[in-house]
Biopython code that builds the backbone (N, CA, C, O; Angstrom):
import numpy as np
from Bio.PDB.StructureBuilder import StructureBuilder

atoms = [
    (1, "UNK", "N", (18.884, -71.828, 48.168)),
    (1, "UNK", "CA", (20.240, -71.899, 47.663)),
    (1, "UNK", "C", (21.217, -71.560, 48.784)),
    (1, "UNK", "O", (21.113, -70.554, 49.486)),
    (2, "UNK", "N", (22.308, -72.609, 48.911)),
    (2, "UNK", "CA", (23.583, -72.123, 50.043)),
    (2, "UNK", "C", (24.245, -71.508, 49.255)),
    (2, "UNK", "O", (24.310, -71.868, 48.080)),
    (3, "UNK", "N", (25.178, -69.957, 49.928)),
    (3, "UNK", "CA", (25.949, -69.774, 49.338)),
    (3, "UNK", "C", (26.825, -68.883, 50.649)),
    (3, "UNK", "O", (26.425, -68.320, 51.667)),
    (4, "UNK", "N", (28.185, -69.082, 50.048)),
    (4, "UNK", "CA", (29.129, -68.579, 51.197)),
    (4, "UNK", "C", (29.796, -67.637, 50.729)),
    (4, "UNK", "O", (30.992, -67.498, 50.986)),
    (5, "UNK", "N", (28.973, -66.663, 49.796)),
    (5, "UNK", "CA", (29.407, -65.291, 48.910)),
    (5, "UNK", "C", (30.259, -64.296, 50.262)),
    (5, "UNK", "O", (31.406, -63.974, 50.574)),
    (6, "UNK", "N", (28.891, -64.110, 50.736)),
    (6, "UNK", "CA", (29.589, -63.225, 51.622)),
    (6, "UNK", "C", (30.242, -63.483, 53.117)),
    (6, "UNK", "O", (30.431, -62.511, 53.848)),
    (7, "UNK", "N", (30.483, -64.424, 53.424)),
    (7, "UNK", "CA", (31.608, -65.202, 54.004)),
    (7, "UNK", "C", (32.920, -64.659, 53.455)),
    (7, "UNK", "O", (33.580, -63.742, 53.945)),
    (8, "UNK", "N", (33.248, -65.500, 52.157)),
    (8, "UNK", "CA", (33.969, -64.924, 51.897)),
    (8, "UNK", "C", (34.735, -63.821, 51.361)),
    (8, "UNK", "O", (35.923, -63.608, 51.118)),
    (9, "UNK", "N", (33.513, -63.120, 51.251)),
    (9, "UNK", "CA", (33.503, -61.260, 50.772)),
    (9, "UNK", "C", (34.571, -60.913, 51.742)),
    (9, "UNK", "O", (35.761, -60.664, 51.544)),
    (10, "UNK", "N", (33.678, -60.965, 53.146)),
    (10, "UNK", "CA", (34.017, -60.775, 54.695)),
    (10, "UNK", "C", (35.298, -60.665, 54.882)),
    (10, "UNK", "O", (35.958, -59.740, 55.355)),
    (11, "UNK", "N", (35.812, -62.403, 54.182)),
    (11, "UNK", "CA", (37.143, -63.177, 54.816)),
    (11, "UNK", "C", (38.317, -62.228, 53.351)),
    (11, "UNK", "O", (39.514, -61.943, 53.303)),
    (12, "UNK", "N", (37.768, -62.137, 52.904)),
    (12, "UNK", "CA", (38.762, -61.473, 51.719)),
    (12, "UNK", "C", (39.225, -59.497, 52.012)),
    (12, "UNK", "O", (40.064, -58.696, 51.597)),
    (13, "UNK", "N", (38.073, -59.514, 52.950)),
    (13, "UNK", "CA", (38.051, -58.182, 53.398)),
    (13, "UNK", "C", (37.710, -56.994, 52.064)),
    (13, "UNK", "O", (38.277, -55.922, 51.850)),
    (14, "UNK", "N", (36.544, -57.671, 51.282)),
    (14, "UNK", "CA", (35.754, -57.190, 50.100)),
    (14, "UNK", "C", (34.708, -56.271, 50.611)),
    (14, "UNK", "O", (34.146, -56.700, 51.618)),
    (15, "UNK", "N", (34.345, -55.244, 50.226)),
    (15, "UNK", "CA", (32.928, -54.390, 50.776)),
    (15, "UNK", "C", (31.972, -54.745, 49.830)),
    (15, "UNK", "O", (32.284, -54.614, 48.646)),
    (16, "UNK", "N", (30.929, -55.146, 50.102)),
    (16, "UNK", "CA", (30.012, -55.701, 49.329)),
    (16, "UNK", "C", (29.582, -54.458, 48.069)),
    (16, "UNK", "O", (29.187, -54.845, 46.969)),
    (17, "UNK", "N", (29.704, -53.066, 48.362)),
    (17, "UNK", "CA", (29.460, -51.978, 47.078)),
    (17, "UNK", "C", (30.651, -52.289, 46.107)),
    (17, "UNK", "O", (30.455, -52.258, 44.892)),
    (18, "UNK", "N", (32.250, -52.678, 46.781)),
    (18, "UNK", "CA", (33.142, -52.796, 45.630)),
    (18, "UNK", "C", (33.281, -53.842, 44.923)),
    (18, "UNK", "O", (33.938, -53.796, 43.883)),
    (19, "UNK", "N", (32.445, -55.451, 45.534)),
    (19, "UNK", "CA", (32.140, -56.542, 44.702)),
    (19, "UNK", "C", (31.109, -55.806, 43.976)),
    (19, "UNK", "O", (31.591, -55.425, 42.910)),
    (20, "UNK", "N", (29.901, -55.449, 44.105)),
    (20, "UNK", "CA", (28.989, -55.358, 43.278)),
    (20, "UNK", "C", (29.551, -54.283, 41.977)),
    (20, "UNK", "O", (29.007, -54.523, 40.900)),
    (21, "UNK", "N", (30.195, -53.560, 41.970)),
    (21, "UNK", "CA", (30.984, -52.568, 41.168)),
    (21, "UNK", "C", (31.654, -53.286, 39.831)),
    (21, "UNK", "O", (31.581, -53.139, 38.611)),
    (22, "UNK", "N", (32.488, -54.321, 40.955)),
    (22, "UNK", "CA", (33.399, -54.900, 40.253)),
    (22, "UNK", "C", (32.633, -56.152, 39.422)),
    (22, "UNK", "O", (33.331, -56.362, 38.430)),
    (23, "UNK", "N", (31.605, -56.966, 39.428)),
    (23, "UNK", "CA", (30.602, -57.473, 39.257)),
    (23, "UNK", "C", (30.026, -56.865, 38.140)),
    (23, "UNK", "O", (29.928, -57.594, 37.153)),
    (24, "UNK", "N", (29.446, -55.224, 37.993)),
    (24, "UNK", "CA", (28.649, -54.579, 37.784)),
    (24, "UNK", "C", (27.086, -54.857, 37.624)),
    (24, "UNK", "O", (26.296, -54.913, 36.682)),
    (25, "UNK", "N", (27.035, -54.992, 38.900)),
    (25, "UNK", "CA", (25.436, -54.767, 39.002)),
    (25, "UNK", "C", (25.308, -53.793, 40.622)),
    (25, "UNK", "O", (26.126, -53.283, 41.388)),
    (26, "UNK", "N", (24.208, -53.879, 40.580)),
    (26, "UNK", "CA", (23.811, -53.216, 41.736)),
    (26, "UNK", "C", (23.926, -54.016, 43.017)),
    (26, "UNK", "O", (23.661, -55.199, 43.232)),
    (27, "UNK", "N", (24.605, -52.618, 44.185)),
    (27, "UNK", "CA", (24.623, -53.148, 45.622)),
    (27, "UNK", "C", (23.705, -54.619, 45.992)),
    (27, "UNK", "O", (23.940, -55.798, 46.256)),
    (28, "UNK", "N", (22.352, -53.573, 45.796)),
    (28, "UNK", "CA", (21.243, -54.217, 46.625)),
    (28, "UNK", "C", (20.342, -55.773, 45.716)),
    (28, "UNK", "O", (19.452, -56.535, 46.094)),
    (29, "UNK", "N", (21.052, -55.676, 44.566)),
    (29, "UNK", "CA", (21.038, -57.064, 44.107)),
    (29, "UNK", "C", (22.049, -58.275, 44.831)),
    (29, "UNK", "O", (21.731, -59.446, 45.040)),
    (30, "UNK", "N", (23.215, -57.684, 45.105)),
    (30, "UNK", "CA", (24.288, -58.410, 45.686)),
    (30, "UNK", "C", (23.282, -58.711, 46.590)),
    (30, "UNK", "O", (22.521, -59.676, 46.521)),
    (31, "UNK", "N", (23.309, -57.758, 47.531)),
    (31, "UNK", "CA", (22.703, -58.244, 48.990)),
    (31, "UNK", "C", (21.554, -59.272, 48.894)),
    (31, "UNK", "O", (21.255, -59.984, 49.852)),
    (32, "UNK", "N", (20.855, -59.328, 47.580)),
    (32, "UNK", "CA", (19.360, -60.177, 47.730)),
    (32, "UNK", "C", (20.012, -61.280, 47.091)),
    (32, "UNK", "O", (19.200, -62.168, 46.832)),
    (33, "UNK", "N", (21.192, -61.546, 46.741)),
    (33, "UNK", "CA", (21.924, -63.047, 46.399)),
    (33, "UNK", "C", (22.695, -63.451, 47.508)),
    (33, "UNK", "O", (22.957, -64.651, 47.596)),
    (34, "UNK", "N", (23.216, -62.470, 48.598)),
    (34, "UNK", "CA", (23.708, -62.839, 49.328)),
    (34, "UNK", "C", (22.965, -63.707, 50.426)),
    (34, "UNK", "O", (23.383, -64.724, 50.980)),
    (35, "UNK", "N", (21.776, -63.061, 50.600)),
    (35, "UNK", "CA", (20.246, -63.538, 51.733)),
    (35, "UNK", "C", (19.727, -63.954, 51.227)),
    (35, "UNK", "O", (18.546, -63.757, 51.515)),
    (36, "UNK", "N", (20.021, -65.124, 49.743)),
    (36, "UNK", "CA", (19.468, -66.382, 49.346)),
    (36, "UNK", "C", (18.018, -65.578, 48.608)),
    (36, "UNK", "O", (17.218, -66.319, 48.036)),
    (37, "UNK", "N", (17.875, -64.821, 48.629)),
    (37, "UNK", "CA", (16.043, -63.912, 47.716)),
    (37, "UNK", "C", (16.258, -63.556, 46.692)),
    (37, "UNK", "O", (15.421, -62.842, 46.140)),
    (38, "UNK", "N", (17.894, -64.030, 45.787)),
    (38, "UNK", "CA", (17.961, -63.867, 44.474)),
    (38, "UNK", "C", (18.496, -65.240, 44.087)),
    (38, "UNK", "O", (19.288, -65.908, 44.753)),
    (39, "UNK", "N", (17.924, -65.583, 42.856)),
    (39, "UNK", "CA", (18.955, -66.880, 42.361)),
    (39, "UNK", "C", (19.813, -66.208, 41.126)),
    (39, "UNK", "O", (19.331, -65.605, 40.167)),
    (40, "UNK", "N", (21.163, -66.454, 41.382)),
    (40, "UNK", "CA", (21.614, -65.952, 40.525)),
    (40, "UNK", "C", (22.041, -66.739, 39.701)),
    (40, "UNK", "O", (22.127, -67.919, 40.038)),
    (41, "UNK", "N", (22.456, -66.320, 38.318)),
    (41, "UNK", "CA", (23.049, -67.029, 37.181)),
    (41, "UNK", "C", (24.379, -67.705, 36.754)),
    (41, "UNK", "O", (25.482, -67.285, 37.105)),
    (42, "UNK", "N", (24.181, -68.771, 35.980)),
    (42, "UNK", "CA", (25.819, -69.265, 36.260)),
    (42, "UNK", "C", (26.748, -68.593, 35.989)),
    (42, "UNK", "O", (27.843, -68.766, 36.523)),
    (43, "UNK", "N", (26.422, -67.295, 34.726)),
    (43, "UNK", "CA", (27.434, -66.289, 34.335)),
    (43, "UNK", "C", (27.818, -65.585, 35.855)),
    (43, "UNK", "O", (28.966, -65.427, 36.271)),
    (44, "UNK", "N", (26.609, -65.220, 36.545)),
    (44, "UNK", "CA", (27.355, -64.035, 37.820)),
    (44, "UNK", "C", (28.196, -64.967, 38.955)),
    (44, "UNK", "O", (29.067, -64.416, 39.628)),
    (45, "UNK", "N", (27.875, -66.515, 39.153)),
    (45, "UNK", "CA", (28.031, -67.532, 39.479)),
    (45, "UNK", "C", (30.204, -67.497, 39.598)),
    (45, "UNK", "O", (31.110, -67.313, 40.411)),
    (46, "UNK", "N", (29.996, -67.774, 38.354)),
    (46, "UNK", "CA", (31.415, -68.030, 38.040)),
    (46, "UNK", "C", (32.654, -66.188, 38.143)),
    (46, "UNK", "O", (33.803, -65.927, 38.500)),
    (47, "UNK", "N", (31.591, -65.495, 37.646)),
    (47, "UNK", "CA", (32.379, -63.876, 37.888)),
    (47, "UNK", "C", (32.942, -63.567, 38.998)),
    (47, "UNK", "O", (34.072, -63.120, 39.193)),
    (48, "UNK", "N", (31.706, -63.946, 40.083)),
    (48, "UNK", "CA", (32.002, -63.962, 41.709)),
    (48, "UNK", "C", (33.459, -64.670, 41.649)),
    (48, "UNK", "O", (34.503, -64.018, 41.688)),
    (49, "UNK", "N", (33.392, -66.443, 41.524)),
    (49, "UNK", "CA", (34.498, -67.083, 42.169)),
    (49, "UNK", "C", (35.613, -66.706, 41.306)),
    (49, "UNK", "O", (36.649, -67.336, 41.517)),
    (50, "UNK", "N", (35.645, -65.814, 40.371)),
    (50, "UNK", "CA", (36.776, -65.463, 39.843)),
    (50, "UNK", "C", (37.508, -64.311, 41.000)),
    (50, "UNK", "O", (38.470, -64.402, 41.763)),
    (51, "UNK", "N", (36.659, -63.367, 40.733)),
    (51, "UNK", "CA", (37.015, -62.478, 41.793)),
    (51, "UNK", "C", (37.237, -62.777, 42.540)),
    (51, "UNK", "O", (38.446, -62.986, 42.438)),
    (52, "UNK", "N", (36.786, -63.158, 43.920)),
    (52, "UNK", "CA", (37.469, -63.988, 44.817)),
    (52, "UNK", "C", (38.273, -65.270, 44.688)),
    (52, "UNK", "O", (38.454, -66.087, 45.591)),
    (53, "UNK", "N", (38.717, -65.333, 43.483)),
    (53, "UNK", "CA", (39.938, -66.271, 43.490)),
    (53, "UNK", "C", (39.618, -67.898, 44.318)),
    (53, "UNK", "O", (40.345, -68.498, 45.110)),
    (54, "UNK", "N", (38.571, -68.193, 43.900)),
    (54, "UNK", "CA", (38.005, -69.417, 44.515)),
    (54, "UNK", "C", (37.268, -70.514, 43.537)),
    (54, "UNK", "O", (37.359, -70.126, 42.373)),
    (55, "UNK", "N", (36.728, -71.477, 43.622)),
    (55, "UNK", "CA", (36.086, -72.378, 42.488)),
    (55, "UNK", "C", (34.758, -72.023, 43.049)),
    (55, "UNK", "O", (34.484, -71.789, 44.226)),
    (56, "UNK", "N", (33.728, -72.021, 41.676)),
    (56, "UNK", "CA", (32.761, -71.948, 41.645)),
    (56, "UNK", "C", (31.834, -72.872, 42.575)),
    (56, "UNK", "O", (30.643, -72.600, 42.729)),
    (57, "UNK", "N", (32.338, -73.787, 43.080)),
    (57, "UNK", "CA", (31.280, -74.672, 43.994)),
    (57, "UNK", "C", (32.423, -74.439, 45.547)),
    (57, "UNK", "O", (32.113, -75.007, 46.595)),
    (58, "UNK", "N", (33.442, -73.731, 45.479)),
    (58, "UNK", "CA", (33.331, -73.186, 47.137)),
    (58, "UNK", "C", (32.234, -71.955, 47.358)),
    (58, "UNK", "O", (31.410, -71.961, 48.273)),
    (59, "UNK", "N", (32.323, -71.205, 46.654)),
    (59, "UNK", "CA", (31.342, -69.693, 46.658)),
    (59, "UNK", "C", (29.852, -70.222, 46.754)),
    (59, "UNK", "O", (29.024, -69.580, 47.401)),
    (60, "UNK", "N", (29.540, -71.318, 46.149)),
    (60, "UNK", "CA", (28.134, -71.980, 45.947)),
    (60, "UNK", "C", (28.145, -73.425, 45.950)),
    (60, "UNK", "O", (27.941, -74.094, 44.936)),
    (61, "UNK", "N", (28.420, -73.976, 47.268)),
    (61, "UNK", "CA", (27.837, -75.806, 47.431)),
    (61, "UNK", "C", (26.510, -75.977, 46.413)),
    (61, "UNK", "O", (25.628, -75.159, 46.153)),
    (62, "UNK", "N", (26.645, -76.918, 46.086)),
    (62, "UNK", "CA", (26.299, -77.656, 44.961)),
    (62, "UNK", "C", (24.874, -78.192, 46.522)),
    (62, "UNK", "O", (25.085, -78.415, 47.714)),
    (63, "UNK", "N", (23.904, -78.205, 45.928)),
    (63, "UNK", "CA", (22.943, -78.748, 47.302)),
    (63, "UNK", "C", (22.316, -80.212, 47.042)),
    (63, "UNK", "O", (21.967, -80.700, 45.967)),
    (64, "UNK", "N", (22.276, -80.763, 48.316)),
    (64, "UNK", "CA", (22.162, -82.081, 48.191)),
    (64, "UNK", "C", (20.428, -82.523, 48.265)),
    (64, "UNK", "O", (20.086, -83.702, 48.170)),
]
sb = StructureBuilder()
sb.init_structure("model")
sb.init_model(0)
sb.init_chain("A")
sb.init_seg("    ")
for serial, (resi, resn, name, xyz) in enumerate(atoms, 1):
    if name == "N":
        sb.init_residue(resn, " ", resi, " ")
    sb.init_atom(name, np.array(xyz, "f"), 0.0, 1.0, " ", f" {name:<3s}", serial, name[0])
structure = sb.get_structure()
């Protein structure tokens, strides 16, 4: 899975403990969606690009 979560965590100047907070799940789940070793769900999918104020297929390309 591509995903440019934490790209734009980065670019938003987000700390990955206060997405996951704000999210509510755990840090170290973030991190294993961030390094592609979690697939996450369309619910956490869409929560993300809310929070970062983005559409759901910038945060996650659609893969070809």
């Amino acid at each position: 899975m591509i995903n440019l979560l934490p790209v734009l965590r980065r670019k938003k100047k987000i700390k990955q403990v206060e997405l996951a907070r704000a999210l509510n799940i755990s840090p170290s789940y973030l991190c294993k969606v961030e390094k592609g070793l979690a697939e996450p769900t369309d619910a956490f999918k869409e929560s993300c690009a809310v929070i970062l104020g983005e559409p759901v297929e910038s945060v996650f390309p659609p893969q070809t």
